[in-house]
KEKE-3310 file (N, C-alpha, C; in steps of 0.2 Angstrom, whole numbers, plus 5000, padded with zeros to 4 digits):
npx = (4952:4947:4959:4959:4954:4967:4974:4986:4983:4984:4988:4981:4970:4966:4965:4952:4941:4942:4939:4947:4963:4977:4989:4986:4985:4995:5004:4998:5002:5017:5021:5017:5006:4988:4972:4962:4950:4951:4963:4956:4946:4956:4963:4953:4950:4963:4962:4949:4952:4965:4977:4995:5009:5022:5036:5050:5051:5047:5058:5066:5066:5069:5082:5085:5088:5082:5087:5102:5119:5123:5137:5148:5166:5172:5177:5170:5166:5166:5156:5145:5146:5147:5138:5134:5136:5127:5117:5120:5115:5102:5097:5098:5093:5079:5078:5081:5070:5056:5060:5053:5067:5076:5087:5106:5116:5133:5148:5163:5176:5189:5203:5199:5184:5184:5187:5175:5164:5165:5166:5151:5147:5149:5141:5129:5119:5114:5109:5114:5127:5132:5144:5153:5166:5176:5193:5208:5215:5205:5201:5189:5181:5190:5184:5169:5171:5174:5166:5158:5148:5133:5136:5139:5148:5148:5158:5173:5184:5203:5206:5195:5183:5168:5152:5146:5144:5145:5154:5161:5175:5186:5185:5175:5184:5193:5184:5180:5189:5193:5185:5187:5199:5198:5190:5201:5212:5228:5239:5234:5231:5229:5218:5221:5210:5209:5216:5220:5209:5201:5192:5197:5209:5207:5199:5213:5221:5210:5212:5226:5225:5219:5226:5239:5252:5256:5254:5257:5265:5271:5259:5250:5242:5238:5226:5221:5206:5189:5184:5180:5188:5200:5200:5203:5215:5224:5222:5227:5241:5245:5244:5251:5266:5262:5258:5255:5242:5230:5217:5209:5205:5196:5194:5183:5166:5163:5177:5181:5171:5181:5193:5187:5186:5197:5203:5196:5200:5212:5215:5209:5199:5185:5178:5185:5201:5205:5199:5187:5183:5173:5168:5154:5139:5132:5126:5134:5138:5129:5130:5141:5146:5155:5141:5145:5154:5154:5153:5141:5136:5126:5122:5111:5105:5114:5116:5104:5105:5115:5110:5098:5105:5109:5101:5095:5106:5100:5090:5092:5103:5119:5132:5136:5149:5152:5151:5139:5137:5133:5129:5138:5137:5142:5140:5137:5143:5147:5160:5171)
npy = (5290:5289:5292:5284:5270:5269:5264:5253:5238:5230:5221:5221:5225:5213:5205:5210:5209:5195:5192:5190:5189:5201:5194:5180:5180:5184:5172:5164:5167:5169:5156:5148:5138:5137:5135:5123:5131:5144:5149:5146:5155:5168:5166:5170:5182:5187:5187:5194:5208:5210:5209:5209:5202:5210:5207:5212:5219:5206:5199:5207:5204:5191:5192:5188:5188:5182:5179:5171:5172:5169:5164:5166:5164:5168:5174:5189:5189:5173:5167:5173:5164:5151:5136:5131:5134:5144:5134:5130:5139:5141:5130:5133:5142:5140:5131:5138:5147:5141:5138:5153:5162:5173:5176:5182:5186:5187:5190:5187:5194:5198:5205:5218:5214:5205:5211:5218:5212:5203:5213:5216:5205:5205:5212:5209:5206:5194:5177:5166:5155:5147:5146:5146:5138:5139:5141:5135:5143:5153:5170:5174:5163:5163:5175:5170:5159:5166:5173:5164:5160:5153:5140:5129:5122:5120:5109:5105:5111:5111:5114:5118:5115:5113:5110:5101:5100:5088:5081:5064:5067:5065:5052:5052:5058:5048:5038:5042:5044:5031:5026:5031:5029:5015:5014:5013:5025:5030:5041:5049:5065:5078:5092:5101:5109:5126:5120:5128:5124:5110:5102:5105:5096:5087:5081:5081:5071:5060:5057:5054:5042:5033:5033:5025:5017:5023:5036:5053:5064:5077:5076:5084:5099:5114:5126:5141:5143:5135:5137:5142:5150:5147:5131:5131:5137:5130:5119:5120:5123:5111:5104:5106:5103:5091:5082:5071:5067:5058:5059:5068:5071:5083:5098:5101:5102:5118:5120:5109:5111:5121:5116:5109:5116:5120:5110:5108:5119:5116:5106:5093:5078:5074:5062:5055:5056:5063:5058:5064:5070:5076:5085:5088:5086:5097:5113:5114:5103:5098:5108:5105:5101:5085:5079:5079:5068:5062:5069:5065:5081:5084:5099:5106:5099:5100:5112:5113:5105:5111:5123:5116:5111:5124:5130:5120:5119:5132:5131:5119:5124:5122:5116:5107:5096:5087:5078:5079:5067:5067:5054:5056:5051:5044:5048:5044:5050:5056:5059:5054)
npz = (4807:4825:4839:4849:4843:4837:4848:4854:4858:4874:4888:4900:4893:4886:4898:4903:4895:4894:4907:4919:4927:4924:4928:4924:4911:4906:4910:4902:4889:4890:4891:4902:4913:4915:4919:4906:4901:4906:4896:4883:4886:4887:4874:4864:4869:4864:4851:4849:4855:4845:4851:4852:4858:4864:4859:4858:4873:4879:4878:4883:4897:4897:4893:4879:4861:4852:4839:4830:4825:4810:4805:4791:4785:4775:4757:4751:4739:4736:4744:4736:4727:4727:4728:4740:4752:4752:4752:4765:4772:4769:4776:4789:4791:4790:4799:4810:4808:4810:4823:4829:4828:4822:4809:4807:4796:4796:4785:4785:4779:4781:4792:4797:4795:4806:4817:4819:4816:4828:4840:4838:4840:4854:4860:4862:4852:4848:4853:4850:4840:4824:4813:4799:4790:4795:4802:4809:4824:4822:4823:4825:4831:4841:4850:4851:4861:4871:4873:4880:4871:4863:4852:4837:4824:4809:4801:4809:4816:4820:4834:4839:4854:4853:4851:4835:4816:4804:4788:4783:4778:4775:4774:4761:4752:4750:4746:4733:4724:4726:4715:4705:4702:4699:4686:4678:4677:4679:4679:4692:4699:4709:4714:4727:4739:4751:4764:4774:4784:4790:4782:4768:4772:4777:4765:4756:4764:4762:4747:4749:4755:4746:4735:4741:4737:4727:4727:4721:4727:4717:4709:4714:4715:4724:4731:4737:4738:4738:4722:4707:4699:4703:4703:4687:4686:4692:4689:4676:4678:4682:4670:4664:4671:4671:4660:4654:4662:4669:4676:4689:4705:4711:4723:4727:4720:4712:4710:4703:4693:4686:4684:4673:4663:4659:4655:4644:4636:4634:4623:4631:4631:4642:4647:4641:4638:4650:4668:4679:4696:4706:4723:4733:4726:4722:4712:4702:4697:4688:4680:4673:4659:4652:4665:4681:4691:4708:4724:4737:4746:4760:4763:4765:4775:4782:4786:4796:4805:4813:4817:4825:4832:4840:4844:4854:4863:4868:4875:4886:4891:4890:4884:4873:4868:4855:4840:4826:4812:4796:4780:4766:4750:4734:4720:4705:4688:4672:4672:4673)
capx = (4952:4952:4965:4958:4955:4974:4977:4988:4981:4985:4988:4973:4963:4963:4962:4946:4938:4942:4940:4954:4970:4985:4993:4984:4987:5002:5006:4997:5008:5025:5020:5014:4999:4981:4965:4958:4945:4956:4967:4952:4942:4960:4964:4947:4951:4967:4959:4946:4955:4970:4983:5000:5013:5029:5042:5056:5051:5047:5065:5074:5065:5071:5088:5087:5084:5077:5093:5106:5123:5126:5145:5155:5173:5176:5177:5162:5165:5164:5151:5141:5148:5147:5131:5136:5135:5119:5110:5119:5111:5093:5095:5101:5088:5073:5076:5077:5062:5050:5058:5053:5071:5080:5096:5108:5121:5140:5153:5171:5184:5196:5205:5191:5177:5183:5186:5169:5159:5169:5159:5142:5144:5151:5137:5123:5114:5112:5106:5120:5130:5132:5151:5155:5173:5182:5198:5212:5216:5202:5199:5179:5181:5190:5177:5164:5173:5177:5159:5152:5140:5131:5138:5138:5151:5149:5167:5178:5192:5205:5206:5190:5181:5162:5147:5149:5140:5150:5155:5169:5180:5191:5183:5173:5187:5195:5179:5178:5197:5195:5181:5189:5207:5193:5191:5208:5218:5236:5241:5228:5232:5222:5217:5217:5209:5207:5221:5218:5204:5198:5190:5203:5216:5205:5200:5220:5221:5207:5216:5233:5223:5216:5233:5243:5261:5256:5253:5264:5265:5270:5253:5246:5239:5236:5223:5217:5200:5185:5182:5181:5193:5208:5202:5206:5221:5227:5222:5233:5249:5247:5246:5262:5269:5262:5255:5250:5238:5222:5214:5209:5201:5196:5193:5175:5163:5167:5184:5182:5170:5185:5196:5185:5185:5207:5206:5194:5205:5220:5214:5210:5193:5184:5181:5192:5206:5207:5193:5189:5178:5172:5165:5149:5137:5130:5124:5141:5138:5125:5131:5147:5149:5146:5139:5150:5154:5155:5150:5136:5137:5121:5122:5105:5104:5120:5115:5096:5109:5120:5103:5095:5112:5113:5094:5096:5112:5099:5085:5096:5109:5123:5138:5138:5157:5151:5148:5135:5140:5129:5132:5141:5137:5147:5138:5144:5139:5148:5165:5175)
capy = (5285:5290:5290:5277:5265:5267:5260:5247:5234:5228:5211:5225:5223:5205:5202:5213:5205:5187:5191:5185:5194:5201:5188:5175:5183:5185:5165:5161:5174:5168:5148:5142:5135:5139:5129:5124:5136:5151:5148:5147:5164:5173:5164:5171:5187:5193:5187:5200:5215:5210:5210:5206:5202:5214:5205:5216:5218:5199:5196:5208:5201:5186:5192:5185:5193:5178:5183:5168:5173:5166:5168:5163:5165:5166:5180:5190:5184:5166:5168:5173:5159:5144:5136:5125:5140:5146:5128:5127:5147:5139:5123:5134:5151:5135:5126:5145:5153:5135:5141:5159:5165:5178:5174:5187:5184:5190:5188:5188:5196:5202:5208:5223:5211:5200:5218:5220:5205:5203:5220:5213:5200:5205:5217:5204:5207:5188:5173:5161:5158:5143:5146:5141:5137:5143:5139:5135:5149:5160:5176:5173:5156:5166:5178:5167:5155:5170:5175:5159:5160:5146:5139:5126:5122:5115:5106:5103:5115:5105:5118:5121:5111:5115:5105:5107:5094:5091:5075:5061:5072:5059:5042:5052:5059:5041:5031:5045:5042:5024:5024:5035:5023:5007:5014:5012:5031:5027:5046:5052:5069:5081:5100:5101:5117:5127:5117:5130:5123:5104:5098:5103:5093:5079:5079:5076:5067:5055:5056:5051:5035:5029:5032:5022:5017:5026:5043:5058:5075:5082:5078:5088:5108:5118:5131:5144:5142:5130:5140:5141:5150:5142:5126:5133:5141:5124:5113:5122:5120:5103:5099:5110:5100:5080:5082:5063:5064:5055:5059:5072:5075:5091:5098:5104:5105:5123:5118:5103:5114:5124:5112:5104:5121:5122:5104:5109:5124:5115:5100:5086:5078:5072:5058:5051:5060:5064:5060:5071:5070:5081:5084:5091:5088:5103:5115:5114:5095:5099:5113:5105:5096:5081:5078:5078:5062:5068:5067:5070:5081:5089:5105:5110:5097:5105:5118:5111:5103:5115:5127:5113:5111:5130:5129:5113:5122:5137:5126:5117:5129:5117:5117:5100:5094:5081:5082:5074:5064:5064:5052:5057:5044:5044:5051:5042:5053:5054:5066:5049)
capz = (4813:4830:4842:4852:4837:4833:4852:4853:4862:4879:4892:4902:4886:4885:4904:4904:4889:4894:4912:4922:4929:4923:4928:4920:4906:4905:4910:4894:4884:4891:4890:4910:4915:4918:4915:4899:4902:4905:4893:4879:4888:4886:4866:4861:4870:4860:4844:4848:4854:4843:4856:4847:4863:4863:4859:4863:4878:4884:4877:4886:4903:4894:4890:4874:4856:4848:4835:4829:4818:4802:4803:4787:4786:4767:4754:4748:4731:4738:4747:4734:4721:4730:4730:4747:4757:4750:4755:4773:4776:4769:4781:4795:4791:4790:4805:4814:4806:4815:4831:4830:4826:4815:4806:4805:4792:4796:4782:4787:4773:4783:4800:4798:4797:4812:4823:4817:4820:4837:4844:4837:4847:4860:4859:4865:4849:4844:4857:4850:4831:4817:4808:4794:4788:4804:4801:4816:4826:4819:4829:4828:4835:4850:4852:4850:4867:4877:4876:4881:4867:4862:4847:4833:4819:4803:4799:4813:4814:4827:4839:4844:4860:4856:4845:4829:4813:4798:4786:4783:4771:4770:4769:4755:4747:4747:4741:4725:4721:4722:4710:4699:4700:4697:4681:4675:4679:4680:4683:4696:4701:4713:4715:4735:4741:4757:4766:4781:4787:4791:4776:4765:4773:4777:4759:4753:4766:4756:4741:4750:4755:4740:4731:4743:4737:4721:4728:4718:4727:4711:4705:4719:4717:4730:4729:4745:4741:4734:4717:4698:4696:4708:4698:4679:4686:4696:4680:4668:4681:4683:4664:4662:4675:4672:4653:4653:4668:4667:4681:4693:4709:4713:4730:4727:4713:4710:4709:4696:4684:4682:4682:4666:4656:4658:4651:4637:4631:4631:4619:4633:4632:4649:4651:4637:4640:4659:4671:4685:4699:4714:4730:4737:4722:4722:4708:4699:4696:4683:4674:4668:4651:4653:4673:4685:4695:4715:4732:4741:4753:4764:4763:4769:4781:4790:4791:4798:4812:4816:4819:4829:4839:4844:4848:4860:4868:4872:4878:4890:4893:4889:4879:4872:4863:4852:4835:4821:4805:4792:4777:4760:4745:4731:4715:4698:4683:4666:4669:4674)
cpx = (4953:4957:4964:4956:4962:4977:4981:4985:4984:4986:4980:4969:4960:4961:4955:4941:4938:4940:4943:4958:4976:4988:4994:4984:4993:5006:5006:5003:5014:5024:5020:5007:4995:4977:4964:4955:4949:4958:4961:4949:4948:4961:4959:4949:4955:4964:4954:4948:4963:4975:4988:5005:5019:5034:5050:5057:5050:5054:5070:5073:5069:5078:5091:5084:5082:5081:5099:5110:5123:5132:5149:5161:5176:5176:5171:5160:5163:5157:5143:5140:5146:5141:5131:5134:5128:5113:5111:5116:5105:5092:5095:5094:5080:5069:5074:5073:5058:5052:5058:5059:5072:5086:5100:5114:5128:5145:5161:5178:5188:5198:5199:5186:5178:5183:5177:5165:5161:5164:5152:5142:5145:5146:5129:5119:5111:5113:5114:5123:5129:5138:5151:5162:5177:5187:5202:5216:5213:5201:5192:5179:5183:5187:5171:5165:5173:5171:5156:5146:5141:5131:5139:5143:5149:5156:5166:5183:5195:5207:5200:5184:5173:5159:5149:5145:5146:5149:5161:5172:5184:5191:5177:5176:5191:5192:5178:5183:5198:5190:5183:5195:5203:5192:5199:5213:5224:5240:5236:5232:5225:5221:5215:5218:5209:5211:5222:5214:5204:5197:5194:5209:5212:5205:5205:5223:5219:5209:5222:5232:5223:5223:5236:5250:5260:5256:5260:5263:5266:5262:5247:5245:5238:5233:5220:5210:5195:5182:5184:5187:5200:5210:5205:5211:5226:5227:5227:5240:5249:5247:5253:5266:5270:5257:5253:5246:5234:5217:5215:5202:5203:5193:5186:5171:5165:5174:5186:5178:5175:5190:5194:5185:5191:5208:5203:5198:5212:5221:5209:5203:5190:5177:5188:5199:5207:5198:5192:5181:5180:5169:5159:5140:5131:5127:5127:5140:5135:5125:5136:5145:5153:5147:5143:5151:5157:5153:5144:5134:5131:5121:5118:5105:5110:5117:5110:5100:5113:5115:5101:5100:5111:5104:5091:5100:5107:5094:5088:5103:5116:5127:5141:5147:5155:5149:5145:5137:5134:5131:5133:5141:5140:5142:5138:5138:5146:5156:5172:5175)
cpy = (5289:5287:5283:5271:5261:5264:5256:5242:5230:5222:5216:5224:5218:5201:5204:5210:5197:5185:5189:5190:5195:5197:5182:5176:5182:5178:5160:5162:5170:5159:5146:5141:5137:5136:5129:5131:5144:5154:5149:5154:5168:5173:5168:5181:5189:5192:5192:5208:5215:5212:5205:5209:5207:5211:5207:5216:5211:5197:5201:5206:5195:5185:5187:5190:5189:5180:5175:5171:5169:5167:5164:5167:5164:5173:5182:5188:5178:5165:5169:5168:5153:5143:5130:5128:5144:5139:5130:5133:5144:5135:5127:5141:5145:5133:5133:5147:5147:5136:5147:5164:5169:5174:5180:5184:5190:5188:5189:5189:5199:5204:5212:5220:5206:5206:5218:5217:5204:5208:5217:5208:5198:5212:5215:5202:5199:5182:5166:5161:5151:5147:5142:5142:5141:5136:5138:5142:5155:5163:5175:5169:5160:5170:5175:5163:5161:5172:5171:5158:5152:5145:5133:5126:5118:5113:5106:5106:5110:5107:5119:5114:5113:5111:5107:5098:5095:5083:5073:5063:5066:5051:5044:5053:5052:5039:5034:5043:5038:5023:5028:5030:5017:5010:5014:5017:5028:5033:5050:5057:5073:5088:5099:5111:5117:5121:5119:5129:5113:5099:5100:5096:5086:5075:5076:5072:5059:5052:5051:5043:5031:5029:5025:5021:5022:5034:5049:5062:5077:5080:5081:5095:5111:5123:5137:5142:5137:5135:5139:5144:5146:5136:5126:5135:5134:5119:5115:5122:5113:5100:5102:5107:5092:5082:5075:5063:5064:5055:5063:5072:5079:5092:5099:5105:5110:5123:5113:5108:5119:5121:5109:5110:5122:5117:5106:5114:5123:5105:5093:5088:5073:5066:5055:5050:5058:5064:5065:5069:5078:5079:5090:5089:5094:5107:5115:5109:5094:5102:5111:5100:5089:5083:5077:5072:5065:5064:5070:5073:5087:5094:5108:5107:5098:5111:5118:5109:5105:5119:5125:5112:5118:5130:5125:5115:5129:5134:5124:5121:5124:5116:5111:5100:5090:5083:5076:5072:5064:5062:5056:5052:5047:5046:5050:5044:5051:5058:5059:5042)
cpz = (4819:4835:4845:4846:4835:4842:4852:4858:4867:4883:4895:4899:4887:4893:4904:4901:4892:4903:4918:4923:4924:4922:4923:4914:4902:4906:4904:4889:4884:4893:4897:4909:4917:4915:4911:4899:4902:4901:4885:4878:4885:4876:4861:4862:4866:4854:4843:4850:4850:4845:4851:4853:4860:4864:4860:4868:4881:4883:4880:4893:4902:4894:4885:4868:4852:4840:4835:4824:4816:4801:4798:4785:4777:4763:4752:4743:4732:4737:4743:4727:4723:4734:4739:4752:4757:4755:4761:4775:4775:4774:4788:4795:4793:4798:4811:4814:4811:4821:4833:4830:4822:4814:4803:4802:4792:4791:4783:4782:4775:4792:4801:4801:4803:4817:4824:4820:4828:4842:4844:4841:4854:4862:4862:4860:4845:4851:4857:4840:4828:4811:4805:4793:4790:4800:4807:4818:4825:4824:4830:4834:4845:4854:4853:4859:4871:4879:4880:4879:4863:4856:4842:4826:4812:4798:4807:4816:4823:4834:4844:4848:4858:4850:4838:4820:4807:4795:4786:4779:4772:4769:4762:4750:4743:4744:4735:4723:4721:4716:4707:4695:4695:4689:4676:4673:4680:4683:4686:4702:4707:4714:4723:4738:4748:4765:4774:4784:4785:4784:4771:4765:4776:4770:4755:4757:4764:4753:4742:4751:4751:4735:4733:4742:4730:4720:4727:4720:4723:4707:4712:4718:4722:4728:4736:4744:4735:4728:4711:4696:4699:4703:4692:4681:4690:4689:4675:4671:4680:4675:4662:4663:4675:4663:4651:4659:4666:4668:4686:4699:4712:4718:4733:4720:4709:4707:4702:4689:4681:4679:4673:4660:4653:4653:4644:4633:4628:4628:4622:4632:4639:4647:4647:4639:4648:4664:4676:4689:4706:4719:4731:4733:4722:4715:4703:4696:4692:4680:4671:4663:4651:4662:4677:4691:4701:4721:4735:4744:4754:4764:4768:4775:4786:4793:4795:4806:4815:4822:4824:4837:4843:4850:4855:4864:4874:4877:4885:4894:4896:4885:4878:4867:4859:4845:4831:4813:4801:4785:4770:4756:4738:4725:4710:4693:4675:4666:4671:4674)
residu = (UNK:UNK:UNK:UNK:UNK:UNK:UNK:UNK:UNK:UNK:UNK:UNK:UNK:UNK:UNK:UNK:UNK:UNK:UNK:UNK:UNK:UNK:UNK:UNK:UNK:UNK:UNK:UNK:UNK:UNK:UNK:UNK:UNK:UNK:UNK:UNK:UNK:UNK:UNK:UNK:UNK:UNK:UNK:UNK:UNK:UNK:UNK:UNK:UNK:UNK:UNK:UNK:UNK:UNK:UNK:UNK:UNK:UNK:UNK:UNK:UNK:UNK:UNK:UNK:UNK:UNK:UNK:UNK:UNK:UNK:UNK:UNK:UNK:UNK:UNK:UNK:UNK:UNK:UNK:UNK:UNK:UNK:UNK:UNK:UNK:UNK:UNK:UNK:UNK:UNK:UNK:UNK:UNK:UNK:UNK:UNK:UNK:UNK:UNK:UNK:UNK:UNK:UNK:UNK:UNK:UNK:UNK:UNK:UNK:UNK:UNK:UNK:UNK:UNK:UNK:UNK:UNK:UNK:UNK:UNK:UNK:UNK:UNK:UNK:UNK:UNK:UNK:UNK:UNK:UNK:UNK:UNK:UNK:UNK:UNK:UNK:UNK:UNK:UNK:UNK:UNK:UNK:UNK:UNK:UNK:UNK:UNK:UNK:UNK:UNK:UNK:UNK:UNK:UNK:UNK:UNK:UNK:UNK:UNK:UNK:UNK:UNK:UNK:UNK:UNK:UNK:UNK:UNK:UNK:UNK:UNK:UNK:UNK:UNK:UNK:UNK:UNK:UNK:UNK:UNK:UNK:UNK:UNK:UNK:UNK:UNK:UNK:UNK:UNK:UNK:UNK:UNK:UNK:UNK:UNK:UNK:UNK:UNK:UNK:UNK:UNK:UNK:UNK:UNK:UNK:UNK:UNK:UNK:UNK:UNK:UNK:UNK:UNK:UNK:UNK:UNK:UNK:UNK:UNK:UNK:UNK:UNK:UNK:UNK:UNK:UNK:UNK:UNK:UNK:UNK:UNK:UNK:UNK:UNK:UNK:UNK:UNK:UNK:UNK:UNK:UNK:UNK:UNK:UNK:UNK:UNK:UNK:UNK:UNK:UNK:UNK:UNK:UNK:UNK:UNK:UNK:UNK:UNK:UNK:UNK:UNK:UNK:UNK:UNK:UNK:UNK:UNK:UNK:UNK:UNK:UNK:UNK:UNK:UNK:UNK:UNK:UNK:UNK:UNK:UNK:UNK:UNK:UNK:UNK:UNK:UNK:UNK:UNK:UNK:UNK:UNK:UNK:UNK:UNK:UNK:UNK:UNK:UNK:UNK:UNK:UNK:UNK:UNK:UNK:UNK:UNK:UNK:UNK:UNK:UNK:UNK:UNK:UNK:UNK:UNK:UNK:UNK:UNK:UNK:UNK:UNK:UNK:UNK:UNK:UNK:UNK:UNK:UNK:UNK:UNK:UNK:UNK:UNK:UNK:UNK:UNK)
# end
């Protein structure tokens, strides 16, 4: 093939071809106005010298790199465990990709990883971010405000002043704990996770609700994170400790299907025995023995709104406070 063949093709190309200036060219390109007619003459032209715009370069005229983070704040292991976080990266990578986005995914496991991430974004390399499970006083979180980058929560944490989408973690956790109690629990315990961050402490928050005068901090668990294992290792204390409980909510799916293997090892049968419910319904909620009765919580479409949020922020160039509810319905399967 010769040299000129392997050419890359030009705005010159396509203005020469379609007639018209530079300029006109290049309005089309970067989205202004020119007559039908121009606009047609030029369309036809890239399509025949197969002009494919330089996106680099319009974006660093731009100074933007058409680049959003993915930043979640959890372990690697999590991260690859927990199907909650897989949905809200497809709701959030979906709604990016329709606006000509990338998504770069940042995982935070440690001091190292927030040094780390901190540089890259204070490095320009990403237009705006989308965090997940920021905690109170997290170091990203500070990094992310001192930048003035345009940013998107999914939770709440109660430190931070910028948009952010999330659900009612505790009028969900209530209305699954009252439906658990409406079937007739008498000792209704709870595995409450991730207590560092918002939806944790909303969650036993929930719980505290729907108890009322009946609520027993000793049948409370504490776990650092939403996982299978915390729950089987949090399950097997609490029957040590209350061996007549009858009922359990757990702080996540992941959390209750371990919770239901602890009870299976050490005789109890679910529902008979002890019910148990959880939160997110997620993928967890059908791999246990029996079904798992839960909450419904969006995952995708968090992330779908988070995305939408950081995107509206760039549009507008505006740093909304406010944040989006979207609803959580209650689940009822067969484990309660």
């Amino acid at each position: 093939m010769s040299t000129s063949a392997r050419r890359r093709s030009t705005v010159h190309d396509v203005a020469r071809v379609a007639g018209v200036s530079r300029g006109t060219v290049s309005r089309v390109i970067n989205g202004g106005y020119v007559s039908d007619s121009a606009r047609t003459a030029i369309e036809d032209a890239i399509r025949e010298v197969g002009y494919v715009p330089n996106t680099a370069a319009q974006n660093l005229v731009r100074q933007r790199t058409q680049a959003i983070a993915f930043i979640v704040h959890e372990p690697h292991a999590l991260f690859l465990e927990d199907p909650n976080i897989g949905a809200i990266m497809l709701g959030t990578n979906e709604t990016l990709s329709a606006a000509d986005y990338q998504m770069v995914c940042l995982v935070v496991d440690s001091v190292r990883d927030t040094e780390r991430v901190a540089r890259y974004l204070n490095g320009g390399f990403v237009d705006g971010a989308v965090i997940v499970s920021a905690r109170a006083q997290d170091p990203i979180t500070k990094a992310v405000m001192r930048l003035d980058l345009p940013v998107t929560y999914v939770g709440h944490p109660p430190d931070v002043d910028a948009a952010w989408v999330g659900v009612d973690n505790r009028g969900a956790a209530q209305a699954v704990t009252s439906r658990l109690l409406a079937t007739g629990r008498k000792r209704v315990g709870m595995i409450a996770a991730a207590l560092d961050r918002d939806s944790g402490t909303d969650r036993l928050a929930g719980f505290t609700d729907a108890l009322g005068d009946a609520f027993d901090p000793d049948l409370v668990e504490e776990v650092p994170l939403y996982s299978y294992a915390d729950g089987a290792a949090a399950m097997t204390r609490l029957l040590e400790r209350a061996p007549d409980i009858d009922g359990v909510f757990a702080a996540s799916d992941a959390v209750a299907a371990g919770a239901m293997w602890a009870l299976r090892e050490a005789g109890r049968r679910v529902p008979d025995d002890v019910g148990v419910v959880g939160f997110d319904n997620s993928s967890w909620a059908t791999r246990t023995t029996p079904l798992l009765s839960t909450v419904d919580q969006p995952a995708e479409g968090l992330g779908a709104a988070a995305a939408a949020s950081v995107l509206a922020q760039l549009r507008d160039d505006q740093r909304p406070r406010e944040g989006i509810m979207l609803p959580t319905p209650v689940v009822w399967r067969d484990s309660a």
